[in-house]
C-alpha positions in Angstrom: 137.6 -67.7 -47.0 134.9 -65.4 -46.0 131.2 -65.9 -47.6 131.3 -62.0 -48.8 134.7 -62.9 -51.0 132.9 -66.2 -52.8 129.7 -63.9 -53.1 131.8 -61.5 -55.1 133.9 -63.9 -56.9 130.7 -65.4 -57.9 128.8 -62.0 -58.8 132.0 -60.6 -60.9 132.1 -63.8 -62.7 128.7 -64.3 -63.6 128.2 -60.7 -64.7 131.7 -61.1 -66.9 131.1 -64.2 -68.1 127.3 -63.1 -69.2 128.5 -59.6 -71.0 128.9 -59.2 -74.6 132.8 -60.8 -75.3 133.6 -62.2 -78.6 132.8 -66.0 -77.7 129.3 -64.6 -76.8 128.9 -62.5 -79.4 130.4 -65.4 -82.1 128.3 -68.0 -80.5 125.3 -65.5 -80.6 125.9 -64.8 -84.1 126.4 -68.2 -85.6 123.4 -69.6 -84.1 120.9 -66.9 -85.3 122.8 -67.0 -88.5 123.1 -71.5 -89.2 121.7 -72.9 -86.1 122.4 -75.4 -83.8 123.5 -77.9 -85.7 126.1 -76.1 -88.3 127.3 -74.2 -85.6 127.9 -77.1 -83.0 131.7 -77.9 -83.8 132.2 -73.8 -83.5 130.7 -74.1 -79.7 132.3 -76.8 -78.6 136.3 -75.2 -79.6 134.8 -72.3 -77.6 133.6 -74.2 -75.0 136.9 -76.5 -74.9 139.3 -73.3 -75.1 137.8 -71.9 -72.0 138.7 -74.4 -70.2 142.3 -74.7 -71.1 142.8 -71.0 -71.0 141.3 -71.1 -67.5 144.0 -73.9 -66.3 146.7 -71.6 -68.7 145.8 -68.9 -66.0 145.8 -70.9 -62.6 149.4 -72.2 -63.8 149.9 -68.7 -64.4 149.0 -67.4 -60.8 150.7 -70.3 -58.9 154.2 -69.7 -60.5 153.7 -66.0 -60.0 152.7 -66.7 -56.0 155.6 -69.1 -56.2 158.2 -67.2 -57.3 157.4 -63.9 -57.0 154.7 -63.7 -54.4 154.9 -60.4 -53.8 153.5 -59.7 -57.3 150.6 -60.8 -56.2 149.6 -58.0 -54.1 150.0 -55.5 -57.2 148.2 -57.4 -59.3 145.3 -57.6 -57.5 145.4 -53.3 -57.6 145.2 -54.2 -61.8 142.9 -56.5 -61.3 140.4 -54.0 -59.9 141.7 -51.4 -62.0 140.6 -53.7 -64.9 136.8 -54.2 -63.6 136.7 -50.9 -63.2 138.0 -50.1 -67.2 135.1 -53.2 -68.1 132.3 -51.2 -65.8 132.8 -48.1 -67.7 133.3 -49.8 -70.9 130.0 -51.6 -70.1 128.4 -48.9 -69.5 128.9 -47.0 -72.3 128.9 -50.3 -74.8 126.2 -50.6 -77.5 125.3 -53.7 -79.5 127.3 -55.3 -81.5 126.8 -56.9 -85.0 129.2 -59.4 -84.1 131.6 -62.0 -86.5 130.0 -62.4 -89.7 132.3 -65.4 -91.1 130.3 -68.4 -92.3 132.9 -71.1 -91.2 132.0 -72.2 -88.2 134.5 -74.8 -87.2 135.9 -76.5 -83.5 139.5 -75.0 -84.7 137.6 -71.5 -84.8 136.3 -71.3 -81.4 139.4 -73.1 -80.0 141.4 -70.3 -81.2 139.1 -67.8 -80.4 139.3 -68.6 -76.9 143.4 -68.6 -77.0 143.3 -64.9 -78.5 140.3 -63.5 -76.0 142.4 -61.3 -73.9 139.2 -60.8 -71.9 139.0 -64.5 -70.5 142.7 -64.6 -69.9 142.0 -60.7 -67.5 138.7 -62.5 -66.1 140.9 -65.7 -64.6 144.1 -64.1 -63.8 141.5 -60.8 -61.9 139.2 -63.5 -60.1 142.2 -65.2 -58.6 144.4 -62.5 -57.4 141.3 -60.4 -56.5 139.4 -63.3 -54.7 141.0 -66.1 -54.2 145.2 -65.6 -53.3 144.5 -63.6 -50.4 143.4 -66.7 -48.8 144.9 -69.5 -50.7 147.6 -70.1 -53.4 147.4 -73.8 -53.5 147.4 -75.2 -57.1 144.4 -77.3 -56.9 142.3 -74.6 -55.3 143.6 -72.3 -57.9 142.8 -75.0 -60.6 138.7 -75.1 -59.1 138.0 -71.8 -59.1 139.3 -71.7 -62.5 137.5 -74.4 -63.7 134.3 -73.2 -61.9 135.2 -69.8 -63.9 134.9 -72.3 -67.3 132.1 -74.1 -66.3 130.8 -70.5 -65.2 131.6 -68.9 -69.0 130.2 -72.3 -70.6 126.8 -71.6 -69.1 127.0 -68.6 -70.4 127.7 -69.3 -73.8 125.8 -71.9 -73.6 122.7 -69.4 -72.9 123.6 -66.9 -75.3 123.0 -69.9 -78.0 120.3 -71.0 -76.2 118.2 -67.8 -76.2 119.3 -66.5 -80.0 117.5 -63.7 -81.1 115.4 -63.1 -78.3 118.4 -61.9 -76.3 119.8 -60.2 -79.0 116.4 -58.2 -79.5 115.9 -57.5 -76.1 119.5 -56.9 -75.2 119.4 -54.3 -78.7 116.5 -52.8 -76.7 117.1 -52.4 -73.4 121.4 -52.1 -73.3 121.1 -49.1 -71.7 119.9 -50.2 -68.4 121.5 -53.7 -68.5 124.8 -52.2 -69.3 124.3 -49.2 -66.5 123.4 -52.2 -63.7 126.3 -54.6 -64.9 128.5 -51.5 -64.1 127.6 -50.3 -61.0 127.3 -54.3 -59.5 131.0 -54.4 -61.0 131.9 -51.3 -59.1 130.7 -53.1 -56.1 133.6 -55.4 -56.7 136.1 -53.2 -57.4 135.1 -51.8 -53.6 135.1 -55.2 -52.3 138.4 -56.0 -53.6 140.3 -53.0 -52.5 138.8 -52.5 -49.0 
């Protein structure tokens, strides 16, 4: 696999896994709003459902390449039509409020996480855009999926982490953030279809 294709496996899924989504925006929320502590149980379901929606998806993509390999191929052409459709929406996306519910339970981010079409497009898009053209093996389906997790973890991890000063300097600045997250996802959407 060539080092351009894990660059820009690694760019898209940084830059998705970094954007406003509802985990994010949940996790966000809940810590500004109870802290750490009362929202724990609420980050770890999120944290947990990534995962197993990531492994959902590689088992996904493997049967597909399986049994209809030739699926594959068109799905990559939705993949990058979908990165396009999140570069625009990025760039055009203004802050959030986010979930205002006070429960902030393990169930609630597990579920979250199984209802998130956006993780479910980010694995199922990284693998056929990135990944199938050189390899449909399970396990190496399974490791980029879980690197995707561990990826999105981080990420939620730093939205909690940073609290309100990201959400007062993301409130500020969008704009610009937003209009760079776009046009480095364009760059993928090239990358994918050339």
């Amino acid at each position: 696999m060539p080092g351009y294709v894990i660059g820009n496996f690694f760019i898209y899924s940084i830059i998705n896994a970094f954007t406003p989504g509802p985990g994010n925006i949940l996790a966000l929320n809940t810590v500004t709003n109870y802290g750490w502590k009362k929202g724990k149980p609420l980050f770890f379901g999120i944290f947990t459902g990534y995962y197993v929606v990531q492994i959902i998806c590689a088992i996904f993509v493997f049967g597909v390449s399986t049994f209809l390999p030739n699926v594959l191929s068109v799905m990559k052409y939705i993949g990058a039509a979908y990165i396009l459709w999140l570069a625009i929406h990025i760039a055009i996306s203004k802050p959030s409020a986010g979930d205002t519910d006070k429960s902030a339970s393990f169930l609630k981010g597990l579920m979250l996480q199984f209802v998130n079409v956006k993780i479910y497009l980010f694995g199922i898009t990284a693998l056929t855009g990135y990944i199938t053209e050189y390899s449909t093996s399970f396990w190496v389906l399974i490791l980029f999926e879980l690197i995707i997790a561990t990826i999105g973890t981080i990420a939620t991890s730093t939205w909690i982490g940073m609290g309100m000063l990201i959400q007062k300097a993301y409130q500020r600045y969008y704009r610009v953030i937003n209009i760079v997250l776009a046009l480095t996802l364009l760059e993928c959407v090239y990358s994918m279809l050339k």
